[in-house]
C-alpha positions as CSV (number, residue, x, y, z in Angstrom):
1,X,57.1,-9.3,-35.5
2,X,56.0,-9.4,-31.9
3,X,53.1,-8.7,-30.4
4,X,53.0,-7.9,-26.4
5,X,49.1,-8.6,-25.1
6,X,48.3,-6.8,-21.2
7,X,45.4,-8.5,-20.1
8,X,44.4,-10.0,-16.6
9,X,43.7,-13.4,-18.0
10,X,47.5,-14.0,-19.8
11,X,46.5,-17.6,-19.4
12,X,44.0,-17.2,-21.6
13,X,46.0,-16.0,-24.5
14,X,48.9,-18.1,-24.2
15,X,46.3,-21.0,-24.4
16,X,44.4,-20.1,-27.7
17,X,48.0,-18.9,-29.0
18,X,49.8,-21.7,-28.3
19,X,47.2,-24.1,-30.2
20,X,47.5,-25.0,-34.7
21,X,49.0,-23.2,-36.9
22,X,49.4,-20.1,-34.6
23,X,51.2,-22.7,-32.0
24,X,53.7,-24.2,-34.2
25,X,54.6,-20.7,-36.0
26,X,55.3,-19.5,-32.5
27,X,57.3,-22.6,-31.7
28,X,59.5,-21.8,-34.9
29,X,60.1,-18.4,-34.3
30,X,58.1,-16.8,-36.7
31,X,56.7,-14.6,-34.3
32,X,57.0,-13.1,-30.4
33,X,54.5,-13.3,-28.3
34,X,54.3,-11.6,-24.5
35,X,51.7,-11.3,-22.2
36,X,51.8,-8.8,-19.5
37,X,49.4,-9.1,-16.1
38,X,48.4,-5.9,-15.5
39,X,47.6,-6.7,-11.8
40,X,51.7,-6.6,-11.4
41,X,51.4,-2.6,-11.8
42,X,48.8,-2.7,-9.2
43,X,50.3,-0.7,-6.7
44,X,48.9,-2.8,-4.0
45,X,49.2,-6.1,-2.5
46,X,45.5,-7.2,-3.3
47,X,46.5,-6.5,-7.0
48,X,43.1,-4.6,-7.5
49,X,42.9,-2.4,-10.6
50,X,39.1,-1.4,-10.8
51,X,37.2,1.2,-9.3
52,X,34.0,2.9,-9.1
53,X,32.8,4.9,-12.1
54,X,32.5,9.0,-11.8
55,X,29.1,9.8,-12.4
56,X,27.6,6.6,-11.1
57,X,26.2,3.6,-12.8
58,X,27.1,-0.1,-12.4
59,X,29.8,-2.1,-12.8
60,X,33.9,-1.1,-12.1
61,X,36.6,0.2,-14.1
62,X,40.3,-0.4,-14.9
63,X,42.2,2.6,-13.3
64,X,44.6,4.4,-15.4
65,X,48.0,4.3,-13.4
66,X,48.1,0.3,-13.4
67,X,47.7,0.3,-17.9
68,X,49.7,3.1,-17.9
69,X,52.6,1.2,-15.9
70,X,52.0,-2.3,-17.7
71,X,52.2,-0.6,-21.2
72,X,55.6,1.3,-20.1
73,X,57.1,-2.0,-19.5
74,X,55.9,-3.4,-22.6
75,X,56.4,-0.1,-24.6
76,X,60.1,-0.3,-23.5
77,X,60.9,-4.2,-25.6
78,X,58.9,-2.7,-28.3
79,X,60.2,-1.0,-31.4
80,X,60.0,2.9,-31.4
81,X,57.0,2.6,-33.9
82,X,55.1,-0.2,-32.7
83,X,51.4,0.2,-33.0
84,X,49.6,0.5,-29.6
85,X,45.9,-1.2,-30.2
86,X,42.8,-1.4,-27.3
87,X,40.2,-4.1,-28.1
88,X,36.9,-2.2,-27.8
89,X,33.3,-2.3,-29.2
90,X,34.1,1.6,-29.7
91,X,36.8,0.6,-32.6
92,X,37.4,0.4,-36.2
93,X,36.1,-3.0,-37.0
94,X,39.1,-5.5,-37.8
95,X,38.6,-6.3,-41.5
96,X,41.3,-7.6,-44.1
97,X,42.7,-4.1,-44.9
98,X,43.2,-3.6,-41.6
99,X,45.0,-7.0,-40.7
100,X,47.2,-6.2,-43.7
101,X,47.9,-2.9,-41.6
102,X,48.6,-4.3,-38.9
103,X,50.8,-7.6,-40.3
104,X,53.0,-4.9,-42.0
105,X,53.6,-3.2,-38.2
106,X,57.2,-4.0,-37.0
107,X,55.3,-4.6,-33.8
108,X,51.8,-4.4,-31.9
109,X,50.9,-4.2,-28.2
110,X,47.4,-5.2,-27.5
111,X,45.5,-4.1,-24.4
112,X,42.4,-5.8,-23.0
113,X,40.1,-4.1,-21.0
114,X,37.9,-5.8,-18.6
115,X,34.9,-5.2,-15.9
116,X,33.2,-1.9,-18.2
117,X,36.5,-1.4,-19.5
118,X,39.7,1.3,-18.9
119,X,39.4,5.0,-18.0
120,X,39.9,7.0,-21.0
121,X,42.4,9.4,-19.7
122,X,45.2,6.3,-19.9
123,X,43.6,5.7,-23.8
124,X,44.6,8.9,-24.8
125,X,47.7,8.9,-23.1
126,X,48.9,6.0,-24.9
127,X,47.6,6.8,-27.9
128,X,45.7,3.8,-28.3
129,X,43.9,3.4,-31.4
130,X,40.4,1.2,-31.0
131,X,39.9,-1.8,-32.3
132,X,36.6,-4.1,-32.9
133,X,36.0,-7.4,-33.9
134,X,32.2,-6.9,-34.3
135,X,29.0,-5.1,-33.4
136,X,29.1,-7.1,-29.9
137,X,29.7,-7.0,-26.5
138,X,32.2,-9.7,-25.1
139,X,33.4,-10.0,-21.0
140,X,36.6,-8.5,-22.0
141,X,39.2,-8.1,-24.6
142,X,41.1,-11.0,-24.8
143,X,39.1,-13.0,-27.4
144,X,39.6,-9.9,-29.8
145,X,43.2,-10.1,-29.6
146,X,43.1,-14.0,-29.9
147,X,41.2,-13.6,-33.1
148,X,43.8,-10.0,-34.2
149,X,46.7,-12.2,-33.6
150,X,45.4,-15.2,-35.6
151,X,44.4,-13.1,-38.6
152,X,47.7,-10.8,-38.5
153,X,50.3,-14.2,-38.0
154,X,49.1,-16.4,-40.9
155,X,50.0,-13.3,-42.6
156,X,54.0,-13.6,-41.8
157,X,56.5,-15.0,-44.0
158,X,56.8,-18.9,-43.2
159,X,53.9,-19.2,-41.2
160,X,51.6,-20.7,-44.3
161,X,53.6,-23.0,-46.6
162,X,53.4,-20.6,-49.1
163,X,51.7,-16.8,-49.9
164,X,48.6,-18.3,-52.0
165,X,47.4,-20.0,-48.5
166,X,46.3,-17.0,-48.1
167,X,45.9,-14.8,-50.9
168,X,43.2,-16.8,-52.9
169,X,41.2,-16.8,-49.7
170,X,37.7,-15.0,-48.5
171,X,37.9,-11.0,-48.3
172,X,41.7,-11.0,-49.7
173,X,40.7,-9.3,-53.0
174,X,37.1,-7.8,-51.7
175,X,35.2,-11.2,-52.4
176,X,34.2,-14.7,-50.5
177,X,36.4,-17.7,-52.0
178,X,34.5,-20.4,-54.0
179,X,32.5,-23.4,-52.8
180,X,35.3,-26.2,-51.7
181,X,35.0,-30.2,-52.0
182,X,37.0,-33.4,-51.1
183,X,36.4,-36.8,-51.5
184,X,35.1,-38.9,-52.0
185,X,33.0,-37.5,-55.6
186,X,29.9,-39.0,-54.6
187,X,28.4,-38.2,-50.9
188,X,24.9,-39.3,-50.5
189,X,23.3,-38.1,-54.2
190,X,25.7,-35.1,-54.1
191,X,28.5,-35.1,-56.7
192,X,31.6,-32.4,-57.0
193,X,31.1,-30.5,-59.6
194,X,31.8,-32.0,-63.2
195,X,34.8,-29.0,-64.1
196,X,36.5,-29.6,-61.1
197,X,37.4,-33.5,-61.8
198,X,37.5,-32.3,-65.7
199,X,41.8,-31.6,-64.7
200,X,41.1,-28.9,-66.8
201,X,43.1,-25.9,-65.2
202,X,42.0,-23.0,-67.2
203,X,38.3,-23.9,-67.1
204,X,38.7,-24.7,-62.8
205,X,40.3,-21.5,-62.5
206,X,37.1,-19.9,-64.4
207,X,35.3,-21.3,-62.4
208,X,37.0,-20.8,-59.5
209,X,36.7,-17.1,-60.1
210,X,32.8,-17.1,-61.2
211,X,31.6,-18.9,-58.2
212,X,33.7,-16.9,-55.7
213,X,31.5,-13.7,-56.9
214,X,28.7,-15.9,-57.1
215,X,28.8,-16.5,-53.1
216,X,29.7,-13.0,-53.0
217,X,26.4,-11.8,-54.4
218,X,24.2,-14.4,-52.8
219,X,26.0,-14.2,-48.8
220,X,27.5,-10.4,-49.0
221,X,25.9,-8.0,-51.5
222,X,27.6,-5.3,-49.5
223,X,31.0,-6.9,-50.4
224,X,29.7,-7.5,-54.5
225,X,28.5,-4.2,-54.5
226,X,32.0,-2.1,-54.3
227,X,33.4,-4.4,-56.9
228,X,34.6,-3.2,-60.2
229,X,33.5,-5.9,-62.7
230,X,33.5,-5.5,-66.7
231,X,30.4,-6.2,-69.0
232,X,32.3,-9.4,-70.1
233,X,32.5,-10.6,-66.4
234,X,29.1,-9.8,-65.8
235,X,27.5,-11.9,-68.5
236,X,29.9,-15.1,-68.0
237,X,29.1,-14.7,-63.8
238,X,25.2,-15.0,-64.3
239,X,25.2,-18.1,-66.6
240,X,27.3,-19.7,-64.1
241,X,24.7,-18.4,-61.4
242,X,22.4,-20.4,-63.9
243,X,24.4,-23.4,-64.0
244,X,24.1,-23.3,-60.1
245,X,20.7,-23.1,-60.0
246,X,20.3,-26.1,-62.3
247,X,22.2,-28.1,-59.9
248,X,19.8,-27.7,-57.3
């Protein structure tokens, strides 16, 4: 895959990018990863790409023909059906059945608005489809493609040592993941769990599975809610919910 980011701040990217396991899967080829500065397009030698808004108010906005240029550039090393993504309040919010959309893209160019953000005559131009990484309000786009590109690469063959790095984890299969420990197995009157030092692998992955919907209930009820659980499952989840209690 590669993913082309436009952006004033490309610095800003290629810095969160290049760091862990993003950085090294980037060094081994797993991935592309561009950056465009849309002041290039400017059209002017100050590279200004803002203006007033229409209507009034405060603030400036990013003028069309500058985006419009930058993404024609990028649009161009890009296969024909690479998916064309703004970061925007306004957008679908970027949950796991979206990254999976998105790491199953032969390619994605991100833009990042700035100042109020981009004049929506270039938007629907492009095509763009809107994307969110929360009910928020950041400066400008670029943290929401650092976080897209970090969910969407740890997705790509041989970027995780292997696929259950990431499949057994929070949100894959609708749920939070279970309560984690290391050593050592005592830490200041708190002790691991008995089942998980028991070696036992039937009864850790019961477990495993009980207490993942058990955080799932007590942290997202919205998440447990829309989950399709038998009678069986039911009754075995709330005496573990009991046996958690108890360890309190």
């Amino acid at each position: 895959m590669k993913i082309t980011v436009l952006t004033l701040f490309p610095e800003l990217i290629r810095t969160i990018a290049a760091s862990s396991i993003t950085g090294r899967a980037l060094a081994d080829g797993r991935f592309a990863l561009e950056t465009v500065q849309i002041r290039d397009f400017a059209g002017n030698r100050y590279g200004k790409v803002d203006d007033s808004l229409y209507g009034g108010g405060t603030g400036l906005l990013m003028q069309c023909e500058p985006v419009w240029q930058a993404w024609l550039s990028a649009k161009e090393q890009m296969p024909a059906d690479a998916r064309s993504l703004v970061l925007s309040p306004k957008g679908r919010v970027l949950d796991q059945s979206l990254v999976d959309e998105l790491a199953a893209a032969p390619g994605l160019i991100l833009i990042c608005g700035h100042y109020e953000g981009i004049d929506e005559r270039v938007l629907e131009a492009i095509g763009a489809e809107a994307v969110s990484i929360g009910d928020y309000v950041l400066t400008g786009g670029e943290l929401g493609a650092a976080v897209l590109i970090d969910a969407v690469s740890r997705q790509l063959p041989g970027v995780l040592p292997d696929e259950s790095a990431w499949r057994e984890e929070s949100h894959m299969d609708g749920r939070l993941e279970c309560r984690q420990y290391t050593k050592p197995e005592l830490w200041r009157g708190r002790s691991v769990p008995e089942v998980l030092r028991s070696g036992h692998h039937a009864r850790i992955a019961e477990w495993r599975l009980l207490d993942g919907l058990a955080e799932t209930l007590e942290y997202r009820p919205d998440l447990f809610a829309g989950l399709d659980l038998d009678e069986d499952c039911l009754c075995r989840l709330w005496e573990h919910i009991g046996e958690r209690r108890r360890e309190t």
